[in-house]
N, C-alpha and C positions, 0 to 999 in steps of 0.2 A: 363493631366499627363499620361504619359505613361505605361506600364507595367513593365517595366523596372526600372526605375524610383520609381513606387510603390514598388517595390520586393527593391529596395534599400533603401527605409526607412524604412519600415516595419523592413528590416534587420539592420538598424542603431538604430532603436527604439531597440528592440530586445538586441542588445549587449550592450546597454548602461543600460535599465534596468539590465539584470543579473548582468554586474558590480557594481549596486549600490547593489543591492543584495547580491552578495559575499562578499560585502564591509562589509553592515550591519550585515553580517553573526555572527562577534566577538562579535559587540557590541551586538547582543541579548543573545547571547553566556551568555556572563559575566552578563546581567539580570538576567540570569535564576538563577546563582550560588547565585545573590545576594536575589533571594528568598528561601534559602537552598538544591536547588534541589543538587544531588551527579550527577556524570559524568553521572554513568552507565543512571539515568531519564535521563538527555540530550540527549545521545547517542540516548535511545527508542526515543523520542520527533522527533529526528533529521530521523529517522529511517521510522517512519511514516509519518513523512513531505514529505519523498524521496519516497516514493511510488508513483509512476505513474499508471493512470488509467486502462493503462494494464494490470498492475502488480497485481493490485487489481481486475481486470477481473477473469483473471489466477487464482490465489488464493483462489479466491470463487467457482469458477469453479471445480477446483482441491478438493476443500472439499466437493462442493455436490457429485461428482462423488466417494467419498472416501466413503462419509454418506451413499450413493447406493448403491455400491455395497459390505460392511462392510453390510448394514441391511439384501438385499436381500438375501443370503444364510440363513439368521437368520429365516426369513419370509417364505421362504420354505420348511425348514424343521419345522414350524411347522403345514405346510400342510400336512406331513407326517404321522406324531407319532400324539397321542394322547397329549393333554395338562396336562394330569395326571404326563404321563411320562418326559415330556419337562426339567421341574427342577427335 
């Protein structure tokens, strides 16, 4: 089998999955409601499903570097002053 050839099923695999997938999109849809969840859980449900592993990269990424440098100023100055005076 070719390369070619593989890049073509791989890609016919591919788009036939998703379509079943979008397919079954509703009907899990309409599971969720039927065990009382409201839109807005769905919505999250749906929201976190949609995260890709980038995104989730990025994300984490972005809040240690928030934690870091949020703390470091904090951490510094208490190299400064005394602990007495801090609070």
């Amino acid at each position: 089998m070719s390369l070619d050839q593989k890049h073509f099923w791989s890609g016919f695999g591919l788009a036939v999955g998703g379509t079943l997938l979008f397919s079954f999109k509703s009907i899990f849809i309409k599971l969720l409601y039927q065990q009382s969840l409201q839109a807005h859980s769905v919505l999250v449900l749906r929201m976190i499903i949609a995260l890709t592993y980038s995104t989730v990269s990025f994300t984490l990424l972005a809040g240690f570097l928030g934690y870091y440098l949020a703390s470091l100023p904090d951490l510094m100055g208490l190299e400064l002053i005394a602990a007495q005076a801090y609070k």
